[in-house]
C-alpha positions in Angstrom: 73.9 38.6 18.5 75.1 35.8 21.0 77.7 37.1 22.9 78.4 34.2 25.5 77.2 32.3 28.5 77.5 32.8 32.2 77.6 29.7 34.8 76.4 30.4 38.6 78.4 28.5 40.8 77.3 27.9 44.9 79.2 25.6 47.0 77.5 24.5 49.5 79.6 22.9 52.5 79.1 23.0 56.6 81.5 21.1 58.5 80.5 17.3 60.6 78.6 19.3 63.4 75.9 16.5 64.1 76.3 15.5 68.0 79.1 18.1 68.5 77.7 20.8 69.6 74.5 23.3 69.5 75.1 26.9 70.0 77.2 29.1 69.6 79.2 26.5 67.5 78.2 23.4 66.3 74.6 22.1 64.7 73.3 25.7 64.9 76.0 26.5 62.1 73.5 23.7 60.1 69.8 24.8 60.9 71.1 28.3 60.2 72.1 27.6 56.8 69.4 25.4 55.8 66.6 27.6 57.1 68.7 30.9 55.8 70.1 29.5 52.5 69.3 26.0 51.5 65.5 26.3 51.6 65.5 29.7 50.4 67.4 28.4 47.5 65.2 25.6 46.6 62.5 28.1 47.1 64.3 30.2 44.5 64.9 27.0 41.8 61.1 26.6 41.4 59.9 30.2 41.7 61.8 30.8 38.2 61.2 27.4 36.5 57.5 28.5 37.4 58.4 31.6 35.3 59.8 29.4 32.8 63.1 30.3 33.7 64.7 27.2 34.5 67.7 28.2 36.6 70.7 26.4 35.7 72.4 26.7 38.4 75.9 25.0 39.3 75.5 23.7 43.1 78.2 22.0 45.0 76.9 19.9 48.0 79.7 18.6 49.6 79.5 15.0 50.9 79.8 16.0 54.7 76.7 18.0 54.0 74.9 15.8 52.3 75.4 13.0 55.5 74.0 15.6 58.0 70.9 16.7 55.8 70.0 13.3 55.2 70.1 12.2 59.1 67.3 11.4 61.2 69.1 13.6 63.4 69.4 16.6 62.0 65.8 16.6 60.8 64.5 16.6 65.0 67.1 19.1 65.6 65.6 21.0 63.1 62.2 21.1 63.8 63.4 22.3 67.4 65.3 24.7 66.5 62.5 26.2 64.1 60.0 25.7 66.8 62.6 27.4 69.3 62.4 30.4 66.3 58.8 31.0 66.4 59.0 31.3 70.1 61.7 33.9 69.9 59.6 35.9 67.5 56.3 35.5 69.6 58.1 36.6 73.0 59.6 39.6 71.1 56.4 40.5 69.1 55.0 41.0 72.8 57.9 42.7 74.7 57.9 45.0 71.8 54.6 45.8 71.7 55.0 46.5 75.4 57.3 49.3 74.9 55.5 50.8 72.2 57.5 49.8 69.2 55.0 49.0 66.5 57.8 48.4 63.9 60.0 46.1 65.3 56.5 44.5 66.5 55.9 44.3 63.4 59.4 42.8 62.0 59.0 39.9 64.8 55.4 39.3 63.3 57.3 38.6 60.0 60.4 36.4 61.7 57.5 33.9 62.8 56.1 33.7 59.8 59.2 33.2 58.0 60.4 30.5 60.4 56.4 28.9 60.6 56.8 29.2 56.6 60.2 27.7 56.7 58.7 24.6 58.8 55.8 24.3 56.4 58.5 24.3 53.1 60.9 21.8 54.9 57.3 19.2 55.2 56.6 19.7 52.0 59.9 18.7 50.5 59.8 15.3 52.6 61.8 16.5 55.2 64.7 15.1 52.6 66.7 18.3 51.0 69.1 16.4 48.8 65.8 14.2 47.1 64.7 17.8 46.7 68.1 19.1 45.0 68.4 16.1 43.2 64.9 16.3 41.2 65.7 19.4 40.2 68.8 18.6 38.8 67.2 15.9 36.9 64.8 18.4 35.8 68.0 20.2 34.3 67.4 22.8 37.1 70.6 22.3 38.0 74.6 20.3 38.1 75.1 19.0 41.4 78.7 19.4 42.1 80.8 16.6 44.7 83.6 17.5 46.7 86.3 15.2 48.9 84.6 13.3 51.7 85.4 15.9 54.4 86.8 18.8 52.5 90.3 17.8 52.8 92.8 20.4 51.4 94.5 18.3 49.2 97.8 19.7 48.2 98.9 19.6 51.3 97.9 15.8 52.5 101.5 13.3 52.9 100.1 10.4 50.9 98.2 9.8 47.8 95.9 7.6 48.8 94.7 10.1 51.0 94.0 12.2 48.1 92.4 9.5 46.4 90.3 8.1 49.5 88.6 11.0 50.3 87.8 12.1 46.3 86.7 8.1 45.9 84.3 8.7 49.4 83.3 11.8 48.5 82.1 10.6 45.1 80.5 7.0 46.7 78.3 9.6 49.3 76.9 11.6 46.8 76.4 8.9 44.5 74.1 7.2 47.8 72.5 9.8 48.7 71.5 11.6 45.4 71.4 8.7 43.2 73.9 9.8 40.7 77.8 10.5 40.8 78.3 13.8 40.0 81.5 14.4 37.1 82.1 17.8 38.0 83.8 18.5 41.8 84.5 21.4 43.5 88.0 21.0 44.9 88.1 22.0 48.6 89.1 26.0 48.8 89.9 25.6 44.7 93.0 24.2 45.8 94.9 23.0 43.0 98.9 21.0 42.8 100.5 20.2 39.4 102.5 16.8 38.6 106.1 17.3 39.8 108.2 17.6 43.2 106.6 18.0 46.2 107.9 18.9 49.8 105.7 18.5 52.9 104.9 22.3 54.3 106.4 21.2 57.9 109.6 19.8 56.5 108.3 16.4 57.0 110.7 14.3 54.6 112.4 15.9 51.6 110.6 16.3 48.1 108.8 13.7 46.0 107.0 13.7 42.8 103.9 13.3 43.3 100.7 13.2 40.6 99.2 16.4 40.2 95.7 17.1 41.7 93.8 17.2 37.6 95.6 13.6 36.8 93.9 12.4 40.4 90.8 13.7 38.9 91.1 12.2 35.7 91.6 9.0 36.8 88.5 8.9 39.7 86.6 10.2 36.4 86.1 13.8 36.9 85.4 16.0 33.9 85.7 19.5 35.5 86.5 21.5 38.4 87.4 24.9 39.3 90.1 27.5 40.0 91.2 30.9 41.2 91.7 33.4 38.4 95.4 33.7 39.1 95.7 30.0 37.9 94.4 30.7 34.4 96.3 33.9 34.6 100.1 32.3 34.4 99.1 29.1 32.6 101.6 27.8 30.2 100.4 26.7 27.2 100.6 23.0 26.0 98.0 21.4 23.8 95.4 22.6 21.2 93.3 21.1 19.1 92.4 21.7 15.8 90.1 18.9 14.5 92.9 17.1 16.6 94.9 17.7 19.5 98.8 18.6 19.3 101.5 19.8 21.5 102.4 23.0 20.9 106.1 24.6 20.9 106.3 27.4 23.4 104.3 29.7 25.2 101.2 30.6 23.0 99.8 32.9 25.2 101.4 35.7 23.7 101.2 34.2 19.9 97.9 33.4 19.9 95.8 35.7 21.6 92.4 34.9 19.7 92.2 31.4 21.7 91.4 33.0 24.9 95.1 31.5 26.3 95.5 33.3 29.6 91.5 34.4 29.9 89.2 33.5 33.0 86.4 33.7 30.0 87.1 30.1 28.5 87.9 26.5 30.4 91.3 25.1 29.9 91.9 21.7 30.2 94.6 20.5 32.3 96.8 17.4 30.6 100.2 18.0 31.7 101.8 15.5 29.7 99.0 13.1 29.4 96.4 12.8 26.4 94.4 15.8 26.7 91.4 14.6 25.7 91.5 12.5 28.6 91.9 15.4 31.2 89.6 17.5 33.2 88.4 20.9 32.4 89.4 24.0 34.8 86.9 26.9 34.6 88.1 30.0 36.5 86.3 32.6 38.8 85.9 36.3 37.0 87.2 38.1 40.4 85.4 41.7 39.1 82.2 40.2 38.7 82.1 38.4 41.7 83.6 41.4 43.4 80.3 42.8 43.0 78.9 40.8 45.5 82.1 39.4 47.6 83.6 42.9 48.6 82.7 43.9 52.1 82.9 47.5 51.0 82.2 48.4 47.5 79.8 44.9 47.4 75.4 44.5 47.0 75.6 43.5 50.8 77.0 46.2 52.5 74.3 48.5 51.2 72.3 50.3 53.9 68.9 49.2 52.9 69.7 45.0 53.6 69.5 43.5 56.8 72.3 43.4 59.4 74.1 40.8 60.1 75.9 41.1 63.1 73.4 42.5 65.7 71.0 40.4 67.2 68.0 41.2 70.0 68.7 39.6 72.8 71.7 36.4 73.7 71.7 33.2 72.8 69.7 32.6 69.0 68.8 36.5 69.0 66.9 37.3 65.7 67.4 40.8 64.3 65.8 44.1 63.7 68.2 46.5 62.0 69.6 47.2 58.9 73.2 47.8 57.9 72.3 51.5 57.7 76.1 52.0 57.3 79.1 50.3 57.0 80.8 53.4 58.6 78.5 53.2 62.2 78.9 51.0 65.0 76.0 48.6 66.0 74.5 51.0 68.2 73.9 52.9 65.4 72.1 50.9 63.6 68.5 52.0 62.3 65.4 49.7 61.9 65.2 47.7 59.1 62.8 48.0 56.7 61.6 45.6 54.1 59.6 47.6 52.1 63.1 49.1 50.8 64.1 45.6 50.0 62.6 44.6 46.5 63.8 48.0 44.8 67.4 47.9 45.7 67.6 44.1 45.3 66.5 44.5 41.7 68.7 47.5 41.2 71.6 45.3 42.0 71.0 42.3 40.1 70.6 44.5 36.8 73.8 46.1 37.3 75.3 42.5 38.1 73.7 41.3 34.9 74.7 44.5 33.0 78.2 43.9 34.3 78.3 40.3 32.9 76.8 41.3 29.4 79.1 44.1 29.4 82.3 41.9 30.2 81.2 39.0 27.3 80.1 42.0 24.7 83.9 43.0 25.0 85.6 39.6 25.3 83.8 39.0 21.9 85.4 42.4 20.6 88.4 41.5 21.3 89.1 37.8 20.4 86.4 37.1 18.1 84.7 34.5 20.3 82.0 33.4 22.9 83.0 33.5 26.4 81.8 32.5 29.2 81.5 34.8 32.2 81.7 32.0 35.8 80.8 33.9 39.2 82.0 31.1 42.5 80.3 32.0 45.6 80.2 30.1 49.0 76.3 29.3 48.9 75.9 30.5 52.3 76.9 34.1 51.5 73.2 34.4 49.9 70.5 34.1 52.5 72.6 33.3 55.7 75.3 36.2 55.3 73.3 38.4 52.9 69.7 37.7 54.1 68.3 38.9 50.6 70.5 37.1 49.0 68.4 34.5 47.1 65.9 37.1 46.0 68.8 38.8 44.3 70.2 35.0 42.8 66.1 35.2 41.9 66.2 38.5 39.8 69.6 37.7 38.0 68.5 34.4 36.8 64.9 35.9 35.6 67.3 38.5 34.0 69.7 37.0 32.1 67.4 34.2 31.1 65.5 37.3 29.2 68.3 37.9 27.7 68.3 36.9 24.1 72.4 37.5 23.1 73.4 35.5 26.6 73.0 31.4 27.9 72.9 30.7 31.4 74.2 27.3 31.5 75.6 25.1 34.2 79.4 24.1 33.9 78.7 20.9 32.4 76.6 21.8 29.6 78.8 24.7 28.3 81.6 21.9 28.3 78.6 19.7 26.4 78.2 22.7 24.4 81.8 24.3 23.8 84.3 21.4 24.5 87.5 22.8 25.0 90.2 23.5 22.5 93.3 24.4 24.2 95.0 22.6 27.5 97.6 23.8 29.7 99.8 23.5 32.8 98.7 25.1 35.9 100.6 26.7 38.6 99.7 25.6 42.2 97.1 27.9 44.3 93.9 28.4 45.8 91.4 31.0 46.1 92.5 31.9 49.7 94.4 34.8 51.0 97.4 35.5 48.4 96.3 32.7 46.4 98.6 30.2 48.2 98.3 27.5 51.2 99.2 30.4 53.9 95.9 29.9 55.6 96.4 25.9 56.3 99.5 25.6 56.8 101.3 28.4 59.1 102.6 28.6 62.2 99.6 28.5 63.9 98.6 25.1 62.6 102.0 23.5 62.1 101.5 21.4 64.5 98.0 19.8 63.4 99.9 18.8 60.1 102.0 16.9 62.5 99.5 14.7 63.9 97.9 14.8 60.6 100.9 13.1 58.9 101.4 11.1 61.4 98.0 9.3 61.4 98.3 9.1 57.3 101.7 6.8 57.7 99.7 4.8 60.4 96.6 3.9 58.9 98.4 3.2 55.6 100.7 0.7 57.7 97.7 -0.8 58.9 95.6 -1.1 55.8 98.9 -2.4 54.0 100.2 -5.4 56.7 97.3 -6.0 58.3 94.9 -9.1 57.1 91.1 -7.2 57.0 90.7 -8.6 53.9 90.0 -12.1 55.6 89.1 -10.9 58.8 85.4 -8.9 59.3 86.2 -7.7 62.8 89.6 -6.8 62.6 87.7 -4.5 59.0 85.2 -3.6 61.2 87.9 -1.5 63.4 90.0 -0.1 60.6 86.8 1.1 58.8 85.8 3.1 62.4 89.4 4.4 62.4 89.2 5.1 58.9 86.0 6.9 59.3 88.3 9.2 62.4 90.5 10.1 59.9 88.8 11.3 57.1 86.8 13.8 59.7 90.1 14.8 61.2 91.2 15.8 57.8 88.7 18.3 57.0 90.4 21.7 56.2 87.7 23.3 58.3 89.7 22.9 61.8 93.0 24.8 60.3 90.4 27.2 58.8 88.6 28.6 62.2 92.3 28.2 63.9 94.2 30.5 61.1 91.5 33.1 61.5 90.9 33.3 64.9 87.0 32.1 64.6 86.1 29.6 66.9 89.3 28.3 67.7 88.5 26.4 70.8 85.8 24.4 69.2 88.7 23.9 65.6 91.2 22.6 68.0 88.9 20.5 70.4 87.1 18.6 67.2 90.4 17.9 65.7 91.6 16.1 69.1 88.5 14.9 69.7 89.2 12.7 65.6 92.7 12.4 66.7 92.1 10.6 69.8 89.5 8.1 68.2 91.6 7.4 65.5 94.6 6.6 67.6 92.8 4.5 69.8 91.1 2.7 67.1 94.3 2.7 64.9 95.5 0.8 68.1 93.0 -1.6 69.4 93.0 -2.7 65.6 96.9 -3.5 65.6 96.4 -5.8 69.0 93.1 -7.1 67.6 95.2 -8.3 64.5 97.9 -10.6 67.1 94.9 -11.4 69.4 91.3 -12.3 67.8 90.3 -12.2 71.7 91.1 -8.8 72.3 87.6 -7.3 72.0 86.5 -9.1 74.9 89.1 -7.9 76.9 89.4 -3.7 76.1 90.1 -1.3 78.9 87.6 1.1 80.5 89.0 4.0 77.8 88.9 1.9 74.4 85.4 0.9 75.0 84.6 4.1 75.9 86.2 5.4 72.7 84.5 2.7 70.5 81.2 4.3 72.0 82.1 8.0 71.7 83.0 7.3 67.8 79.5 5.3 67.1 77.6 7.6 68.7 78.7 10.9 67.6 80.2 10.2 64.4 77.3 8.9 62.2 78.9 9.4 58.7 80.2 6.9 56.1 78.0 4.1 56.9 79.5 2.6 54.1 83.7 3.0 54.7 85.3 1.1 51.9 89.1 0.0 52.9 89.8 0.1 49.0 89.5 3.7 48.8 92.9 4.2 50.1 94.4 1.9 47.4 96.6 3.6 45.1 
């Protein structure tokens, strides 16, 4: 008996981090992940379609990422930090055996191989990881999700063609570099804003209307994106369709409780007052299943038996030795880890994961009479990186389920294919941070980046507006480095690491750092506009800062000025 589908989804993102930075913050952020989660996830895709399995995974590569994976730069850094691995490994191998400890010999025997084998996978894939993504997913492998340009949080940006730039930037880089433009997006921290009045978070200006983030998306020709569960939760009813669509009267969520109003089990689409069958899809995270995995305490990675995260041998690029043994002992508690005990324990989890999902579609069925669809949102870099086992478990749960006969693992765009929605609603405003709110990009500790922020937004639009690029290559040439300044300032990264007290330095010096290009950019391009001679003539700082920008910030080749036309 078919009782439903489940749908994967990994969004994969790292910050700009090319030229700004090694260790502790900066590019090693990026060999970490690919070595920990992106090649051990590729790894993963062809292991099952060689059990013929095929995967169908949901994986969002944000734009950002896909620049920095598909740089000549990256790909040297990378084979020196791997190299700079295998050394590690060899050195400790050797001490260790020194003082007698044969196991944790041992366990640096294994971190060479992995990091030799890791070398070896990255040669054979072309040194190009999103060629390798992207032939799977036109294997049917997998959906390739986009994202904004930077991952911009966009309910809170001053000006709509901000909104629209970096979703129209973001879809143009992964178009380039994958060879197709994606029509699902993952929406930077599932932040979502209806259609109505607005109001800055900083009291900049009173309120506005403003289009809602799912009519943006409809219009840049998105099909579907995602949300917290607490969206879905206190949706308000507005359109279904039977054989056609029609507004309904009232709240149906209560009247109509066999059409999965109000469930995280079904996509809604989002209208508003437009024609529905114009507007996006919103599928929704099941927060207990992912709670399996997500919850520091109660979750698969805080067992014992998996590797620990936090202590490393040695300073800087340490490797590690020791399992969590506990979440209740300090790191100098910590015993040696143990793969042997690995396998076991990572298959015992994924069947109670899958036994989890069954269990929740088995009831949704009971109860409403129809086929669900059970959609499990994970930052990709939780599995591998974070949870070093991570992929093996991803591994075992899609061999799983993919046995199962009564459940379809499906990507988001093929249920949609499959099951197009029959209901539509309005949705509150949220986002799958803390509370569900904005609180952790726009408090008082980053009040004042929103500031600058909004500042720079009314500038370049100024500039872009009055003056004459359209005729003049040089004077485009400048706007298009500023441009390029401001979509990297943008990123909801630097209020991120600020809010949480992670790197906070290196959030509030890369900000500045985008800041001070842009504004320098913003105005050697307002004197260039009066004075066509005025690039033979800069100062000391503006050539300087003309430098700075084309040497450390190699994204975008391809800026388009029309992006920011509303």
């Amino acid at each position: 008996m078919a009782l439903g589908s489940f749908c994967l989804v990994l969004h994969g993102h790292l910050p700009y981090v090319l030229h700004h930075g090694t260790w502790p913050h900066g590019e090693d952020w990026l060999y970490e992940a690919v070595a920990e989660t992106y090649l051990p996830l590729l790894a993963v895709l062809d292991e099952c379609a060689a059990w013929n399995s095929p995967p169908r995974l949901t994986v969002g590569l944000t734009p950002v990422l896909l620049e920095q994976l598909s740089h000549e730069h990256f790909k040297l850094g990378f084979d020196r930090y791997l190299a700079d691995r295998v050394d590690r490994a060899k050195a400790d191998r050797k001490a260790f055996e020194k003082q007698g400890e044969a196991h944790l010999s041992y366990l640096a025997s294994r971190w060479q191989a992995f990091y030799e084998e890791t070398a070896a996978h990255f040669e054979r894939l072309g040194r190009n990881i999103p060629a390798a993504f992207a032939e799977r997913a036109d294997q049917g492998w997998i959906e390739i999700l986009t994202s904004c340009a930077t991952h911009a949080y966009l309910p809170l940006l001053l000006e709509d063609s901000s909104v629209r730039a970096q979703l129209r930037a973001g879809a143009a880089t992964s178009e380039r570099v994958l060879g197709r433009r994606p029509t699902g997006i993952w929406l930077p921290e599932n932040a979502y804003r209806p259609t109505g009045p607005w109001r800055p978070p900083i009291g900049w200006g009173g309120a506005r209307d403003r289009p809602g983030t799912d009519r943006v998306l409809a219009e840049e020709g998105f099909t579907h994106f995602f949300v917290e569960h607490h969206l879905i939760e206190k949706c308000r009813s507005e359109w279904v369709r039977d054989g056609q669509w029609h507004r309904v009267d009232g709240d149906l969520a209560a009247r109509d409780p066999g059409r999965g109003w109000r469930s995280v089990h079904e996509p809604v689409g989002v209208a508003g007052d437009r024609d529905p069958s114009a507007g996006p899809a919103a599928f929704a995270r099941d927060p207990r299943i992912c709670e399996q995995v997500w919850s520091g305490t109660v979750g698969y990675p805080a067992d014992g038996v998996y590797l620990e995260f936090h202590k490393k041998h040695g300073e800087k690029r340490g490797l590690r030795y020791w399992k969590i043994t506990s979440t209740k002992v300090d790191l100098g508690g910590k015993e040696p880890y143990y793969p042997d005990d690995v396998p076991g324990k990572v298959h015992e989890h994924a069947q109670h994961f899958c036994d989890r999902v069954r269990e929740t579609l088995a009831e949704y069925k009971r109860r409403t009479g129809r086929q669900g669809v059970v959609v499990a949102c994970f930052d990709a870099e939780l599995f591998g990186h974070w949870w070093f086992e991570g992929t093996r478990f991803l591994r075992d749960v899609v061999l799983t389920l993919n046995a199962d006969p009564d459940i379809t693992l499906a990507t988001a765009g093929q249920y949609l294919r499959d099951h197009p929605v029959d209901k539509a609603a309005w949705l509150p405003e949220g986002s799958w941070g803390e509370a569900g709110d904005h609180r952790v990009w726009t408090n008082p500790k980053v009040a004042w980046m929103w500031e600058i922020e909004y500042r720079c937004e009314m500038l370049f639009g100024k500039l872009t507006f009055h003056l004459p690029w359209r005729r003049r290559a040089d004077l485009r040439r400048m706007l298009e480095k500023a441009a390029r300044e401001l979509l990297l300032l943008q990123a909801s990264d630097w209020p991120f690491v600020i809010s949480r007290s992670q790197a906070v330095d290196y959030g509030i010096k890369r900000f500045m750092q985008h800041v001070s290009r842009f504004e320098c950019l913003a105005d050697i391009a307002e004197c260039l506009a009066s004075d066509s001679q005025y690039l033979s003539q800069l100062n000391e700082v503006e050539r300087f800062e003309i430098q700075d920008a084309e040497i450390h910030d190699v994204i975008f080749p391809h800026i388009d000025l029309n992006w920011w036309n509303v």
